[in-house]
N, C-alpha and C positions, 0 to 999 in steps of 0.2 A: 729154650726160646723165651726171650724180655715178654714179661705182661703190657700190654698198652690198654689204655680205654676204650679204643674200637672192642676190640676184641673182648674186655670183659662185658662189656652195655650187648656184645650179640649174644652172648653165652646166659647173662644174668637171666635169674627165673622161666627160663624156657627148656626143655626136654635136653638131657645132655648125653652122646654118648665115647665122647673124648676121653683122653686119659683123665684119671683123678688127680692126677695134681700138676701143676704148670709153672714151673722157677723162674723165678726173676733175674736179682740177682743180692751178694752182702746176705745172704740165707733169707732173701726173702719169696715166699713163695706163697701159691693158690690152690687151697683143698676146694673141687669141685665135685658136686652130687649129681648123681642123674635127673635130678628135679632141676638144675641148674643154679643150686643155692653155693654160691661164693665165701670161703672163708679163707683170711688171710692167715698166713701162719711165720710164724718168725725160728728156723735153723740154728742152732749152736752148738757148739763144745762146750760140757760146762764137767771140770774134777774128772776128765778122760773119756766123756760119754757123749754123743751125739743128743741131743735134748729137743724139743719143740714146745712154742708157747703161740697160742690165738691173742691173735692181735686184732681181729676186727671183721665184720660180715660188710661186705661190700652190696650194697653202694651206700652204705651209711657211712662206714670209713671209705674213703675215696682209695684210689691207686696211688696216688699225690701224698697223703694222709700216711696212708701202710710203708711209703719208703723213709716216710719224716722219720718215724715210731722206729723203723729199724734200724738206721741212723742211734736214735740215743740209745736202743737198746748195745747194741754193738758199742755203744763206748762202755754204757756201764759191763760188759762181758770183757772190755779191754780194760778197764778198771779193777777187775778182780771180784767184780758183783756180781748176787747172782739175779738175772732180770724179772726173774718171776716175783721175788718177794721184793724189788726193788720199784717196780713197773707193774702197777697190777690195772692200769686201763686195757682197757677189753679181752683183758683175759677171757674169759666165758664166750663160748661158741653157742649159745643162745641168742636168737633173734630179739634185736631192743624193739624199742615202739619204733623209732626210724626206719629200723628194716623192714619193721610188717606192714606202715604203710608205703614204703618204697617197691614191695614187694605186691603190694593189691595194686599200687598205682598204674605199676608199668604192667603188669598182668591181667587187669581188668578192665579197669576208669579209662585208657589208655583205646585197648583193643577192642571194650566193648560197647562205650557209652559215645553220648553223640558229644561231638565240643562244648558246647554248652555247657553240657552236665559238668566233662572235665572242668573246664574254666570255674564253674561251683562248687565244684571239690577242692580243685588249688587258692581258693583264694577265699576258701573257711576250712577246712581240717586242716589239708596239708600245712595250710600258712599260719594257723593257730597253734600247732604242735609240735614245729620244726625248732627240735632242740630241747625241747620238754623230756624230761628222764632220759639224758645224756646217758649212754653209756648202761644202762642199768636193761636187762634181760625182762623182755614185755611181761613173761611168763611170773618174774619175782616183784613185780610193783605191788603191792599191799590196793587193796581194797579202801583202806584209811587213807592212801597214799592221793591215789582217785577222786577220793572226797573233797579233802584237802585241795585240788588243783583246781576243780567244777567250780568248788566254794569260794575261790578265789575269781573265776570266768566270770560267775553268774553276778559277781558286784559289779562287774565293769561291764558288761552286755548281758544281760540275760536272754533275750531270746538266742541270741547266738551262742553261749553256753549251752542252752539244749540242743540246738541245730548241731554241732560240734561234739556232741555226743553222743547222740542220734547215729553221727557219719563213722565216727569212730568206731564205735560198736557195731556198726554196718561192715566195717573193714576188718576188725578185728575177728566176727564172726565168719569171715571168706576165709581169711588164712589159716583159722581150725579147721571148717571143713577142709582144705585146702591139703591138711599134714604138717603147715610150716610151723608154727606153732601147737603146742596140748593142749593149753588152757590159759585162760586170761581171768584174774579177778574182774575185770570192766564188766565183763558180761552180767555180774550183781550187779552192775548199778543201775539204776532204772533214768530215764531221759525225763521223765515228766518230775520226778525229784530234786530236778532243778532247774533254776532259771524261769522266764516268764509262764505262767502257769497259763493251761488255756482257758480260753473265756467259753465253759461250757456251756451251750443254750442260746445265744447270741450270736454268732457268723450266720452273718446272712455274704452269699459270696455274689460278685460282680457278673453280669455276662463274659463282660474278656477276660476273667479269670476259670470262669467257667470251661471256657474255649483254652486255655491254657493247660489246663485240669484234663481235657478230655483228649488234645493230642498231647503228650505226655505218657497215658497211658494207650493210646492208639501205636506211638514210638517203643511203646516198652516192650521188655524181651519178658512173657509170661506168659502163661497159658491164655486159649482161646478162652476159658470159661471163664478166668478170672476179670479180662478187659472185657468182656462181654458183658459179665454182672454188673459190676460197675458202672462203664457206659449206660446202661439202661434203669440203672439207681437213680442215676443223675438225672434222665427224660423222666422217668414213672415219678420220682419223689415218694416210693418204696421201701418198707423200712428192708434192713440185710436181711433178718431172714424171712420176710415173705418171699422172696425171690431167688435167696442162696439155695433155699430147699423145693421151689416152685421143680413139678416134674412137668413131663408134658402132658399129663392130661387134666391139667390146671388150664391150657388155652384152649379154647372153643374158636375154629378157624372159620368155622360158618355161621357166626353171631359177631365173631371178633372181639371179644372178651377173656379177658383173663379172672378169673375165677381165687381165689384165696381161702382156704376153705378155714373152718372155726381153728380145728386145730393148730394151723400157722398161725394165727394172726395172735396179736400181741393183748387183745382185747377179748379174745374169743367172740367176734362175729365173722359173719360172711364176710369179705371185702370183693368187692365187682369194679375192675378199671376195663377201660378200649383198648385194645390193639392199633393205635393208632398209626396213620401211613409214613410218620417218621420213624419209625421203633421198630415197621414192620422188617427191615432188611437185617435187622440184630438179632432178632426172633426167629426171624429163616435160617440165618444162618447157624444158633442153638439148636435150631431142632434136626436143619441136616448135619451138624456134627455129634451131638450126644445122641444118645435114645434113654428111655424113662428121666433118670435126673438131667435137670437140664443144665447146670453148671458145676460139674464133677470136681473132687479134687486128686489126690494122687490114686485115688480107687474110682473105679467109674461106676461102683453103682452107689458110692453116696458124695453128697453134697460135698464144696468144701468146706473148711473147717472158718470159724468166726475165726479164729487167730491167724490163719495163713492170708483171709480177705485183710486182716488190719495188719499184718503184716507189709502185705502188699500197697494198699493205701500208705504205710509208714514211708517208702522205701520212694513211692509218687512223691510224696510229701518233699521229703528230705533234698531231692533234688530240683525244689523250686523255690522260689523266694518270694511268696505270697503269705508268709503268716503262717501260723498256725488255722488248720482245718480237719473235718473230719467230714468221712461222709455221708453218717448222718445229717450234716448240715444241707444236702442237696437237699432235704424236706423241708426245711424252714424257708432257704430258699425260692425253692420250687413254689411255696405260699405267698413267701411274702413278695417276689417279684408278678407275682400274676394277680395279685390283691394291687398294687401298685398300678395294672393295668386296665381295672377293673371286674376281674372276672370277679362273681359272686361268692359271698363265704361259703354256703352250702355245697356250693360245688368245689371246693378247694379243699373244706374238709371233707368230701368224701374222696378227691383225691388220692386224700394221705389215709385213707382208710380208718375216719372216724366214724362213729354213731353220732347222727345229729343231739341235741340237748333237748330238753323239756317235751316240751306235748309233740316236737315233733317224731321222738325217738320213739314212741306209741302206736302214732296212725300212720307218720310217712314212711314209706318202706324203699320209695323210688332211689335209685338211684345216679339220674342226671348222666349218665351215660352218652349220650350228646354232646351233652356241656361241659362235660370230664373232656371228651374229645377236642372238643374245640380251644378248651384252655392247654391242653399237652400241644398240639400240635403251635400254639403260638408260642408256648415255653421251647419245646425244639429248634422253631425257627427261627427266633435269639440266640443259641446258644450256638448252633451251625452255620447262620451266619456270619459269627463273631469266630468260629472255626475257619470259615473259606479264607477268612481274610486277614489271620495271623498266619493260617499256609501260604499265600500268594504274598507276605511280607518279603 
């Protein structure tokens, strides 16, 4: 049976359990896996023996591609050559960079992400690196190699050399877990070692980017605990882990207070915020899904991990086009847009669970828990506002 492209695009990277191998025709032919990984193979006679040489992992070499290559192979075999030492493009049945992101693309970005996203994927990784280490097995690009290419990215766009590698290493690391690849040197390289550096301390972020920020991760495919945390980072202006480790008998439902006890906090005092009636339906629904910890990670009886939260923030990130942020920044925010609106500093630092300065940090002890309230719920109602009405866009 002729190979056509219908038929390899239904087979490629999808569960296979067909014959292994599928003839075309001129010895040319398709080694298939039950993972649905395509390799093209080129048949000869070469000094009395029937012989085979890879010629290419499909869909990076096309079907089009695999009949050209078999074409001059066969001449050089009708030449008296022999094609392996004479023809040595895509020898190697190792997955190139092409493949592994051809192969997250149609597998994941594709099936799993919303348009959007796709369209931000193809028109910064995919379209940045189509063609980049032609031919060469993802698994053998050097470390230096890597360097070398960023180093070259980051002159002509820097922030987009770290977005672009950011994705790449986001993709790179699906197809390890994945099997399709063992190992990639990328995964040494770290994102924030190159290109636009962030401006740490300084993001103060917009409402409609706020609103942007929060469906995003409302859309996102992750745990309850994790959009939960976050979501309510962004309303409290809480540092991570007062909240990533907050249990449930840190909220008080008949005062309406959240409670921070010395040991969490970052200062070692008490910190006292409201249960405010924006927050409250995020908080109901923490406590009827956990018990004790209240935003678990892959073990339910402790918290999750800082690196799987910034993880996940990484991953928010990557698939929007507002800059470089962090979510720490919801605190500065959270300050300085409601300093903007007037609320009072005292109440804003105790907010972010400071101890007031000087003579107050002696006698006043209050605190402003009214006025904590009344500044959350007007920071909410910017921020869901500027939500309703990017959803009804």
């Amino acid at each position: 049976m002729a190979l056509s492209d219908t038929k390899l695009r239904t087979i490629s990277g999808k569960a296979y359990t067909g014959p292994s191998e599928v003839t075309d025709s001129h010895g040319l032919s398709a080694r298939i896996s039950p993972k649905g990984v395509i390799n093209f193979q080129f048949r000869f006679k070469w000094q009395g023996k029937f012989q085979r040489m890879s010629i290419g992992r499909y869909p990076s070499v096309s079907l089009k591609d695999a009949r050209n290559i078999t074409d001059e192979l066969r001449l050089l075999v009708a030449s008296g050559a022999d094609p392996r030492s004479k023809f040595d493009r895509g020898q190697s049945s190792k997955a190139t960079l092409s493949d592994c992101l051809n192969y997250w693309y149609q597998n994941y970005v594709i099936t799993q992400l919303r348009p959007k996203t796709r369209d931000l994927y193809s028109s910064t990784v995919m379209k940045v690196m189509d063609g980049a280490f032609r031919f060469v097995p993802m698994e053998d690009i050097t470390a230096k190699q890597w360097v070398d290419f960023f180093t070259v990215q980051e002159r002509e766009n820097p922030r987009r050399a770290r977005q672009v590698l950011s994705q790449l290493r986001t993709a790179t690391h699906w197809c390890i877990r994945r099997q399709y690849i063992e190992s990639s040197s990328l995964m040494n390289i770290l994102p924030r070692d190159f290109g636009a550096s962030s401006q740490v301390g300084d993001r103060v972020l917009t409402y409609p980017e706020l609103a942007q920020i929060w469906l995003k991760i409302d859309r996102s495919r992750a745990s309850t605990s994790n959009k939960l945390l976050h979501q309510m980072l962004m309303l409290w202006g809480a540092r991570n882990s007062e909240l990533r480790q907050a249990t449930t008998q840190h909220f008080d439902l008949d005062s309406m207070v959240w409670t921070t006890p010395a040991e969490l906090s970052k200062m070692g005092n008490i910190i006292r915020r409201p249960i405010f009636p924006k927050i409250e339906p995020l908080l109901e629904k923490a406590l009827t899904t956990y018990k004790g910890i209240l935003f678990p990670g892959d073990a339910l009886d402790k918290p999750i991990s800082i690196s799987a939260a910034n993880r996940y923030i990484g991953r928010i990130r990557d698939e929007m086009d507002i800059g470089y942020w962090r979510a720490h920044d919801f605190r500065r925010t959270l300050v300085t847009r409601l300093s903007e609106q007037g609320v009072a500093p005292h109440v804003t630092e105790k907010m972010l669970g400071h101890d007031l300065g000087g003579i107050m940090a002696v006698y006043n002890k209050h605190d402003w828990i009214e006025e904590q309230k009344q500044g959350y719920e007007l920071h909410a109602d910017k921020i869901l506002w500027h939500v309703r009405k990017l959803s009804s866009a």
